[in-house]
C-alpha positions in Angstrom: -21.0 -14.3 5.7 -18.3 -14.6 8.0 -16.3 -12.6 9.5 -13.1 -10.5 7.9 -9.7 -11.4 10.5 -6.0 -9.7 10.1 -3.9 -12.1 9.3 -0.7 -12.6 10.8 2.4 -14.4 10.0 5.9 -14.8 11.2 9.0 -15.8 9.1 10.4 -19.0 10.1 13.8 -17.7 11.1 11.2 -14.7 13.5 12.9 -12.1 12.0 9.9 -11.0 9.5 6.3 -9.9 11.0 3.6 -10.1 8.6 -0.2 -8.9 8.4 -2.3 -9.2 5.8 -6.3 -8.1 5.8 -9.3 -7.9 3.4 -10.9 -4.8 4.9 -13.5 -4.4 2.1 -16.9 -4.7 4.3 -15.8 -1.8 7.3 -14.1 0.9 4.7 -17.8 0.2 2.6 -19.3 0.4 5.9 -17.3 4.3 6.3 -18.4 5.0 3.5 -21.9 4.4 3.3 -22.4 6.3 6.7 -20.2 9.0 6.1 -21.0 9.7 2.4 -17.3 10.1 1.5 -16.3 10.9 -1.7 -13.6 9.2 -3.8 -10.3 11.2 -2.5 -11.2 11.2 0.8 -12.9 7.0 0.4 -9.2 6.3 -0.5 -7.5 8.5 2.3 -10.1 7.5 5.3 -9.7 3.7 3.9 -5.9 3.2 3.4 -5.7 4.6 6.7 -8.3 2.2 8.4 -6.2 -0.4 6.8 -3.2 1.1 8.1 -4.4 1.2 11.0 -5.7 -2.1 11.7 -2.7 -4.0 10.4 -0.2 -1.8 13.0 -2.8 -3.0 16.1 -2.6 -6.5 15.1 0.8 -6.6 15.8 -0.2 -5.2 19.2 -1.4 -7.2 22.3 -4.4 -7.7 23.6 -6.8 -4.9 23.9 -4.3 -2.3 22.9 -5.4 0.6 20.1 -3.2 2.6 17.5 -4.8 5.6 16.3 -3.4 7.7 13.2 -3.7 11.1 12.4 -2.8 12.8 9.3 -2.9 16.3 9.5 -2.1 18.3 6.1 -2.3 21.9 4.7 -4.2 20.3 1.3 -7.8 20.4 1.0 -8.5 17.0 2.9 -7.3 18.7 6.3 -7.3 15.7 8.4 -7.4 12.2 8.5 -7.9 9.6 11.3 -8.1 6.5 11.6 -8.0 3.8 14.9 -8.0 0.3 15.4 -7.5 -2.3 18.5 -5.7 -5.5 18.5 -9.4 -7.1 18.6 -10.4 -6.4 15.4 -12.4 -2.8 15.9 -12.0 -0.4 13.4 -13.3 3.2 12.3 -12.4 6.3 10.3 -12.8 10.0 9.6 -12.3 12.8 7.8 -12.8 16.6 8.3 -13.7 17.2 4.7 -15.1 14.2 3.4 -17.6 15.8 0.3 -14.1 17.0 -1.3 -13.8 17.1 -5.1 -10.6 18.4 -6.9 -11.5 20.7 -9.7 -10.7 17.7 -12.0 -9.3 14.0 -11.7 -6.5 14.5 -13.7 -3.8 13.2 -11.0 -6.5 10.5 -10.6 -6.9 8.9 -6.9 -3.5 10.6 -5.8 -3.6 11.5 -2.4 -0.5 13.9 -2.4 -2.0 17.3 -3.1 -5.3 16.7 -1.2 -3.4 16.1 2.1 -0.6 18.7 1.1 2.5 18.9 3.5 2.1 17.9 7.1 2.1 15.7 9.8 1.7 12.1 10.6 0.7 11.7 14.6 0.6 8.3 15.7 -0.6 7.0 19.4 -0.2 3.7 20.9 -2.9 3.2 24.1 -2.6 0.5 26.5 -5.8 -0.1 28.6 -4.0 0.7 31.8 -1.8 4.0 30.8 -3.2 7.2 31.5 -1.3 9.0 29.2 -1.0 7.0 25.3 2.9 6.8 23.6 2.7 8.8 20.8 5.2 9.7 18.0 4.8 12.4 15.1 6.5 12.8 12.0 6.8 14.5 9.0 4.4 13.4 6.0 7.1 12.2 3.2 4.3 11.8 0.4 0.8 11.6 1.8 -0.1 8.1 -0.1 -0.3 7.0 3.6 1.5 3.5 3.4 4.5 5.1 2.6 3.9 7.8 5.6 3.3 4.3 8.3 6.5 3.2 6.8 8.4 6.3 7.6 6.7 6.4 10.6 7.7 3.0 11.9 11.3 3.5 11.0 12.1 7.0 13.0 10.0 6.0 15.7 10.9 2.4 16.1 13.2 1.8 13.9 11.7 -0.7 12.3 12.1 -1.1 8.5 9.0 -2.1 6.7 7.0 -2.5 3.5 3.2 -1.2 3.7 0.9 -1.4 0.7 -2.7 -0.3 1.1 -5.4 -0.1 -1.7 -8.7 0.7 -2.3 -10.6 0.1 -5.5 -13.9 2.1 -6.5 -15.6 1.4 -9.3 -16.4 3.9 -11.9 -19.5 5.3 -9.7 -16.7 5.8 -6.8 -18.4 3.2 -5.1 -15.7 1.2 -2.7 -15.3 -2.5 -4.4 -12.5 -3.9 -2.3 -9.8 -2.5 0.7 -7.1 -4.3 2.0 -3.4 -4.2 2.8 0.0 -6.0 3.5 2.6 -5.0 6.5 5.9 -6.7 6.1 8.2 -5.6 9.3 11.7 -6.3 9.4 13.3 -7.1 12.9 16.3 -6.4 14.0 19.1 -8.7 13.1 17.7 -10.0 9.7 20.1 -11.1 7.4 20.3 -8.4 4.6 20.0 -11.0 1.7 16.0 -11.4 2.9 15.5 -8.2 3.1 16.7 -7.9 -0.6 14.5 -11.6 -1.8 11.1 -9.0 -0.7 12.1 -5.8 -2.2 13.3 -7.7 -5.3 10.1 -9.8 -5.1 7.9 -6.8 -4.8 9.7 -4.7 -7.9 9.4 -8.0 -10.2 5.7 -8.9 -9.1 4.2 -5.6 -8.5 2.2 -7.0 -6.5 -1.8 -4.6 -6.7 -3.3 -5.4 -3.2 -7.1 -3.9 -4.2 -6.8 -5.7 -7.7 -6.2 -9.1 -6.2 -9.1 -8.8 -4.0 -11.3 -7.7 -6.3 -10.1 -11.2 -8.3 -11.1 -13.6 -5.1 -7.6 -13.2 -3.3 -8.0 -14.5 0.5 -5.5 -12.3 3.0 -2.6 -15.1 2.2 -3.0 -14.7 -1.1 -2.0 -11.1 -0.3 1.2 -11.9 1.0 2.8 -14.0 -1.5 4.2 -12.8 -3.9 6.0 -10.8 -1.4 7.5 -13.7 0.5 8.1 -15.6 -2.5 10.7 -18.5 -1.7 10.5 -17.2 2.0 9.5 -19.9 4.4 6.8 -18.9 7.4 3.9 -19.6 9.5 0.6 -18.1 10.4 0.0 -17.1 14.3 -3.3 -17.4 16.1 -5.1 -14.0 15.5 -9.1 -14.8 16.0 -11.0 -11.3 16.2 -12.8 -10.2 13.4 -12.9 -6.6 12.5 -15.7 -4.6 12.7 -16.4 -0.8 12.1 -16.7 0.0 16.1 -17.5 3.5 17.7 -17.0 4.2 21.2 -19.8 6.9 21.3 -22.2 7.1 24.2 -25.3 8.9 25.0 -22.9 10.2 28.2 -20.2 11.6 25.6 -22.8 13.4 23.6 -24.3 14.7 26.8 -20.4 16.0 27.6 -20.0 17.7 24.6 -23.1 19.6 25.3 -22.2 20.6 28.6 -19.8 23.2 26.5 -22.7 24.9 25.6 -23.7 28.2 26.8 -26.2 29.2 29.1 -27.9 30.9 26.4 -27.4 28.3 24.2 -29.3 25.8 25.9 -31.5 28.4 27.2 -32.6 28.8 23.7 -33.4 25.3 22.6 -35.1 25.0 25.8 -37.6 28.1 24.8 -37.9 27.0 21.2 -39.1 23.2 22.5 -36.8 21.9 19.8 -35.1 18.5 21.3 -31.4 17.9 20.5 -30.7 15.8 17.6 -27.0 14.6 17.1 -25.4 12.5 15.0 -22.2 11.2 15.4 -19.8 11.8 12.6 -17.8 8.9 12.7 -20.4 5.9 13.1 -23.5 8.0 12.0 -25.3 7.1 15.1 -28.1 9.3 16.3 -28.9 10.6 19.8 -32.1 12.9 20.7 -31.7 14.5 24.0 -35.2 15.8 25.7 -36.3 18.9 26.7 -35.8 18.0 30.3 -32.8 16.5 29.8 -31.7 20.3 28.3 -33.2 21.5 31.2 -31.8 19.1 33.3 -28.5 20.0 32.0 -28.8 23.7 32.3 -29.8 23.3 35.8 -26.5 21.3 36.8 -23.9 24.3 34.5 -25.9 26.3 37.0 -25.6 24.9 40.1 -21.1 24.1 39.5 -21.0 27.5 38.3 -21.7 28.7 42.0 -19.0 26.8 43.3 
């Protein structure tokens, strides 16, 4: 099967940026390893997609990574993707059932009020931009939109779905970024807004129908002439963990901690919650450990 790619187009006049995706494989992928149920499969997924259509119009190499942080039962939300293609998501909560499903798939009350945090990294900046902003209704495509226009201002259109099927099973992800550059004359900007309240166009629907990413886009950019740009790097569910990193994070550990697994024999098993990827450390490699805490402590 090959590859899944974002899409990218460009008006012919330049002053419309496009990118379309079919992310159904990676937010199946999240969910398989994560065993994510439905309102948190929808949250983790629409902002994978988010995600990876904002680093595509990145440049090489560069990530975006979004964080939605709410008082609702979800708690937080994250999501990061590079301009190549790599792609992975998380939630803090991600067993969460409402009491009933009587809002249905709507995000709003599981994320609650809160705030969107968004960082741009650049392979050679220390320190990543980063711009926060309020959540305006936690259905996440709006919250990118809202995001892109205080902190760029860039005005856009951003719509994400994710269809599950009746067992909550994810059957298709994707999404459609239309940014407007400055400049644009206003009668295009009303052609896709009038284009996208006649059409009503349903991303997840069309996907699950056969749609290919173009498809996607239009009946958005119907009557609107443009191109597709180069954009070869398929996306993948990508984590960056390490044996190394896991070996960090137990270096936080306390003497007696470690002290303690090393009396009971019991080697260190940990998984990674993102990717789901498991590490066993040894016994001497505890010990190991517990002898180099040691050993800095005296200095």
């Amino acid at each position: 099967m090959s590859k899944e790619r974002v899409h990218r187009f460009v008006s012919k006049d330049l002053t419309l940026r496009i990118a379309a995706v079919n992310a159904t494989e990676v937010v199946r992928h999240m969910q398989n390893l994560q065993n994510t149920y439905p309102l948190a499969t929808v949250a983790v997924g629409r902002s994978m997609v988010g995600a990876l259509l904002m680093a595509a119009q990145l440049k090489d190499d560069q990530m975006v990574g979004l964080l939605f942080r709410g008082n609702g039962p979800l708690g937080s939300i994250y999501a990061e993707a590079s301009y190549n293609g790599h792609v992975r998501g998380y939630t803090a909560n991600p067993q969460y059932q409402p009491a009933n499903y009587d809002n249905g798939l709507s995000l709003k009350e599981a994320i609650g009020i809160g705030l969107l945090s968004v960082a741009r990294h650049q392979p050679f900046q220390k320190q990543p931009f980063q711009g926060t902003v309020e959540l305006v209704s936690g259905e996440i495509g709006q919250d990118i939109a809202h995001y892109l226009h205080q902190s760029h201002q860039i005005r856009s259109l951003v719509s994400l779905g994710v269809y599950l099927d009746t067992y909550g099973k994810v059957q298709s992800a994707g999404g459609v970024l239309i940014e407007v550059m400055p400049g644009v004359d206003e009668a295009l900007v009303e052609k896709i807004q009038k284009n996208y309240d006649d059409k009503k166009p349903n991303i997840s629907k069309m996907l699950l129908d056969g749609a290919s990413a173009e498809d996607l886009i239009k009946p958005f950019l119907d009557g609107i002439a443009y191109e597709e740009l180069e954009h070869d790097h398929p996306v993948e569910y990508f984590c960056p963990c390490t044996k190394d990193r896991v070996m960090r994070a137990l270096e936080l550990l306390s003497n007696e901690d470690l002290e303690d697994m090393i009396e009971k024999q019991e080697p260190v098993h940990v998984t990674c919650q993102v990717c789901g990827r498991p590490y066993d450390v040894s016994i001497p490699e505890v010990k190991a450990l517990k002898e180099k805490l040691y050993k800095s402590s005296l200095h």
